[in-house]
N, C-alpha and C positions, 0 to 999 in steps of 0.2 A: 303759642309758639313765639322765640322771638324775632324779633322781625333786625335783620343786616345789612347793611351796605357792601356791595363784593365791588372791587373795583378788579377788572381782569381784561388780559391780553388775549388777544383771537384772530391768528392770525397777523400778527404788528401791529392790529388798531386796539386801541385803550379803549373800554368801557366802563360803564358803571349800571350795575341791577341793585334791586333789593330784594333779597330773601329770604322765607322764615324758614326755621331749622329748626327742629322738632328738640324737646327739652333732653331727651333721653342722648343728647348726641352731646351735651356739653361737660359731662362727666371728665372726658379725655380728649385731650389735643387734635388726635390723629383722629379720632373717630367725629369730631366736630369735623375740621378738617374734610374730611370724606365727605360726610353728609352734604356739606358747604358745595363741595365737588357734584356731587348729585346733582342735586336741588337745580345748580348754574347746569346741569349735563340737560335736566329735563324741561329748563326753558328755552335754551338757546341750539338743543342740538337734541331734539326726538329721536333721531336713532339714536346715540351714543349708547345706550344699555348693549349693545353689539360689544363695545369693547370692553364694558365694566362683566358683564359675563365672563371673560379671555381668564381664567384661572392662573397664574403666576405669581412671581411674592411682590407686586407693584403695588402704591394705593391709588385709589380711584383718582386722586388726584394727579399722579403720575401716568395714570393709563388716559387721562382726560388731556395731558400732554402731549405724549405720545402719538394716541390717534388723530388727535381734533388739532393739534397746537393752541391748546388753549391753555394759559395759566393763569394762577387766581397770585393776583399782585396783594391785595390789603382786602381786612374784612375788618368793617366795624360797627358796632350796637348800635342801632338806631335807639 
């Protein structure tokens, strides 16, 4: 898998993780995108699958907004 740099807001404060995202996600934008959203939902915030459940036409990354205030600023290849 390869492995990224997310640099993301949580709350006002700037972070940076690294994360690997599974190959099958890099096909398309959004679905990388998501994944990325994931991945950052199940290190930094265990429940969050509470919200990526909420069936509506959001993507994960907008519901990982939403709920948590959390958004992903830049994402790059390590």
């Amino acid at each position: 898998m390869p492995t990224y740099r997310v640099e993301y807001t949580h709350l006002g404060d700037r972070q940076q993780i690294t994360l690997e995202v599974d190959n099958e996600a890099l096909d398309n934008e959004q679905k990388f995108r998501d994944a990325v959203a994931q991945r950052l939902a199940e290190r930094i915030l265990p429940h969050a699958e509470l919200a990526f459940r909420h069936e509506d036409d959001r993507t994960l990354e907008q519901k990982l907004d939403k709920a948590y205030d959390v958004q992903v600023n830049k994402i790059e290849r390590e």
